[in-house]
N, C-alpha and C positions, 0 to 999 in steps of 0.2 A: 105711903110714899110713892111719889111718880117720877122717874129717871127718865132722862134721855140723853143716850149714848153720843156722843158727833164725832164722825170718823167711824166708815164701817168695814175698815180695814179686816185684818187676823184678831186680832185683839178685840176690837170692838164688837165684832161679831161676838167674840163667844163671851164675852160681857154684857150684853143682852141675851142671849142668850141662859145665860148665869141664873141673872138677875129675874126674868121671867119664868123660863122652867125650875128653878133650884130657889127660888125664893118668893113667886108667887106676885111681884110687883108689877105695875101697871109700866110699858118698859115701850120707848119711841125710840130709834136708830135711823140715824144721818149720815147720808153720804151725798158726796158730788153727783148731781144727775149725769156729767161727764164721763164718771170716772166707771171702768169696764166693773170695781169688786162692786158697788152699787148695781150696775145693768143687768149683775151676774145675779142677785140678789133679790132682785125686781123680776125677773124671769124667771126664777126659779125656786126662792125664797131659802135657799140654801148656799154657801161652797165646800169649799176642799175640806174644813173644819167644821160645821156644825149646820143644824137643818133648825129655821125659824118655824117655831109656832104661830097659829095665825092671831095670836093676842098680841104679839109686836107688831106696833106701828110701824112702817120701811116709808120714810120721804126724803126727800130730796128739797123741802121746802124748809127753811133753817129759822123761818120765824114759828113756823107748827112747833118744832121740834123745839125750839127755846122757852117757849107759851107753858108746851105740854109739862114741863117739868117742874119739881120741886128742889129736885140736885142735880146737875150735870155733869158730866162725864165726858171729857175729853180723851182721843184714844186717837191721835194722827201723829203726824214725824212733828222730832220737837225743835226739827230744823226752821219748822212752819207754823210755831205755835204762836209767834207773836204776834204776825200782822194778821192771824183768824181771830187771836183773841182780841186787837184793838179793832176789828170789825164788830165782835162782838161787843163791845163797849160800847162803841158808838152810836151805834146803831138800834140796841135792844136791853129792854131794864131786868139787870139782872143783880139789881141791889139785896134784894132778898132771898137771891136762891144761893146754892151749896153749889162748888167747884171741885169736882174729883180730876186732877192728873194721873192718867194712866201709861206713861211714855217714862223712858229711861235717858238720858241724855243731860248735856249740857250748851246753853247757844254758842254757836261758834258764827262772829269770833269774840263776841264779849265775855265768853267764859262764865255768865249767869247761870245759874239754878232756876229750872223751868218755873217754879213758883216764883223767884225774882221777877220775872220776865210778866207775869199774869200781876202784881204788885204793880211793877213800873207803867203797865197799860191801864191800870185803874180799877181791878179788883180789887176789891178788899181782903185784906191780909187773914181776917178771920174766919171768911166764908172758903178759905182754899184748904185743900186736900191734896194726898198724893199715895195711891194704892201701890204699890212693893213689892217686890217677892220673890221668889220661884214658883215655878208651875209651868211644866207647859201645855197647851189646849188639848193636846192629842192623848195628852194620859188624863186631865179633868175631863173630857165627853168620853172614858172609859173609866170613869169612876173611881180614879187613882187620888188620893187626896195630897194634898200640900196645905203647908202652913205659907202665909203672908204677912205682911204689915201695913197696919195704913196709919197715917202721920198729918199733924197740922200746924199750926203754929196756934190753934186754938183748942186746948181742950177739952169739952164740952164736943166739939165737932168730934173728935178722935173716937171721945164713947160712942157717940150717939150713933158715928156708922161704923166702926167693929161690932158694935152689938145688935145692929139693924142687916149686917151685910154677913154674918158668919154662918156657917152652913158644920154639914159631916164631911162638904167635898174643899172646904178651906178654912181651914183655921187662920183666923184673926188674931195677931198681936195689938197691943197699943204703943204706936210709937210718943217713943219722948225725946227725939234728936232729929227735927226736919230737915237741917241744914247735914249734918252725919248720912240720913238714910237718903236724901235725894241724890251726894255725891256719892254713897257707896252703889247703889243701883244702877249711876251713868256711867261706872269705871266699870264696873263686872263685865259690859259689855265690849272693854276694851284686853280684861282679860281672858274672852271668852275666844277675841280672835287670834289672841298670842298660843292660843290652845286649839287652836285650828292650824296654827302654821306648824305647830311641835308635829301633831298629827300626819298632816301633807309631810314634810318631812320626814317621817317614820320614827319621832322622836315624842310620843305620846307617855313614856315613864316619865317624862319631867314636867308631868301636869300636877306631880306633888308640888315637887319644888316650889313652881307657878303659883299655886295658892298660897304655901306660907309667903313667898317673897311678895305675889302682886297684894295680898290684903297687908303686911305690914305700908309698901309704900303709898297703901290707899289711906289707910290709919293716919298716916304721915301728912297728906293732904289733907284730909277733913277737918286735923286738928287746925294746921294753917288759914283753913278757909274759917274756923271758930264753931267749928260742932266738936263733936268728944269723939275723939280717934281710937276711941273702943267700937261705937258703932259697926266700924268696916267689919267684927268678928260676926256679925248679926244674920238677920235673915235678906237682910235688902243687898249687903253686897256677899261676906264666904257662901252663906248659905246659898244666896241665888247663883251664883258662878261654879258652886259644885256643882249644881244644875245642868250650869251650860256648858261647864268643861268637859261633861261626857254626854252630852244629847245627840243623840242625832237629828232633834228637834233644832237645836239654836241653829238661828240666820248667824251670828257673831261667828259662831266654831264655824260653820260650814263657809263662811267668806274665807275664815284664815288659813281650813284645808284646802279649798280652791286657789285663791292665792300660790298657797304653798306649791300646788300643783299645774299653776298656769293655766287656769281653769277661769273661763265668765261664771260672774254669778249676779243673776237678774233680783235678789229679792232684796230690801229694806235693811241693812246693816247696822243698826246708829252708833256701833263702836265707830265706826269710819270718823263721821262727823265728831262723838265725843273724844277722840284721841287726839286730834288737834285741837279742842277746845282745851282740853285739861293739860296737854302738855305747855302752850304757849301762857294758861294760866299760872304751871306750876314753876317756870319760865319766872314767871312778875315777881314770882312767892319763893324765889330758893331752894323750891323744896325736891329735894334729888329723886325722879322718878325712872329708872332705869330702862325699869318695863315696857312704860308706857311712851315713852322717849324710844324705844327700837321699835315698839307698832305702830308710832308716827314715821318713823325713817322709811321702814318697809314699804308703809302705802303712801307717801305724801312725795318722796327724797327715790324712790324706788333702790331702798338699800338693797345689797345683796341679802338675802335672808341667813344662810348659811356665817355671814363676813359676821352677821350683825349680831347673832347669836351667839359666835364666840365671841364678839367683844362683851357679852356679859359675863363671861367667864373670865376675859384678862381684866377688870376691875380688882383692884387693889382689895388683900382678902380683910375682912372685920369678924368681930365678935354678933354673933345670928341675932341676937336678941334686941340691940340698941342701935343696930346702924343698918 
């Protein structure tokens, strides 16, 4: 198999990475000639996260890196995944190759599932993928393992890359809920920053709470949107957001500690983006999201944070399990 990564972002990087050292593949990674993680990369063959072998390809040239591949691997913001991927359509034949989505999110403001979005630009539905998970880069290049998921609407693809891509340093599930784990993996990120601002606050005991409440109201979504509202108990969303509710890896916790604290924070967030997509979705759909409705207000409304938190608490009391 021949991969090439596009986007040689954090993730991308150690996705070739992965895939070259820890799996032995023939492995091509894309970046913007523009863009400084590329320049950094091209100079150095390394960043802050992992050091390329010289059997990865590094260009800057997007039809080498389309050519070179049998599956590809997208790994950029998925605020920007539509007009790169109807570039890619139009411009380059990728009728017969494999589509990996590595990004958590959902488009704002259409409130699509990034695989929707690769659908409506002219992929085909049966050649897309979407890898899932927890892990973060800093403990996988110190040899700490994690379990993930990967997911498609065809399966056939599903075997063919858990059983092609699994390793000692990540365990493979098979997903069978695409429409469940693509929504549970773009909300984690929105509870990850609600677990950032507890933190900032000095209010980091009620990161239990946070996960039973934000996965039932995720559950609550998923079903709405027409996946199985068991999912959210899974690895793509509890599982990954226990992750990020105590990393000091996750960009999500470390926005909503910053936040909390009045603090700039320069790096890639996409709870930001997906909190407005899913609230104003769940908005269309009825579906009462409390959570995720006061990490819209926070960052969008600039609630008080303190105001906004107790109004979760004056909410009218219910029985834990059903409402």
């Amino acid at each position: 198999m021949k991969f090439s990564v596009l986007g040689c972002g954090r993730w991308g990087s150690f996705i070739s990475w992965y895939l070259s050292d820890k799996k032995g593949y023939d492995t091509c990674l894309y970046g913007r000639a523009s863009s400084n993680a590329f320049q950094n990369l091209q100079s150095t063959r390394k960043n802050e996260y992992v050091s390329l072998n010289d059997k990865i390809i590094l260009t800057s040239n997007l039809t080498e890196a389309i050519d070179f591949a049998e599956i590809i691997i997208i790994s950029i913001s998925s605020q920007n995944l539509r007009e790169f991927v109807r570039d890619i359509v139009a411009n380059y034949n990728i009728a017969d190759k494999k589509i990996i989505l590595c990004m958590k999110g959902l488009e704002t403001p259409s409130g699509k599932r990034l695989t929707e979005v690769c659908i409506e630009e002219g992929v085909d539905k049966n050649n897309i993928a979407v890898w899932l998970g927890p892990g973060h880069i800093q403990d996988f290049t110190r040899n700490i393992p994690n379990c993930m998921t990967i997911d498609s609407y065809n399966k056939e693809l599903t075997y063919l890359l858990v059983d092609n891509l699994a390793s000692e340093l990540i365990r493979f599930y098979y997903g069978d809920d695409i429409i469940g784990n693509e929504i549970g993996a773009a909300c984690k990120n929105i509870m990850g920053i609600c677990a950032g601002v507890l933190d900032g606050l000095g209010y980091s005991a009620m990161k239990g709470p946070l996960m039973v409440r934000g996965a039932f109201e995720v559950s609550k979504f998923i079903t709405a949107m027409g996946g199985d509202g068991y999912t959210a108990y899974g690895l793509t969303h509890l599982g990954d957001y226990e992750t990020t509710l105590f990393s000091k890896y996750s960009n999500n916790r470390n926005f909503g500690e910053k936040l909390a604290l009045g603090l700039p924070f320069d790096k890639l967030a996409e709870g930001v983006k997906t909190s407005e997509a899913v609230y104003k979705k769940a908005l269309q759909l009825n579906v009462d999201m409390p959570i995720t409705e006061a990490v819209y207000q926070i960052i969008f409304e600039k609630a008080n944070l303190k105001d906004t938190l107790a109004s979760l608490f004056n909410r009218s009391v219910k029985t834990e399990k059903y409402s």
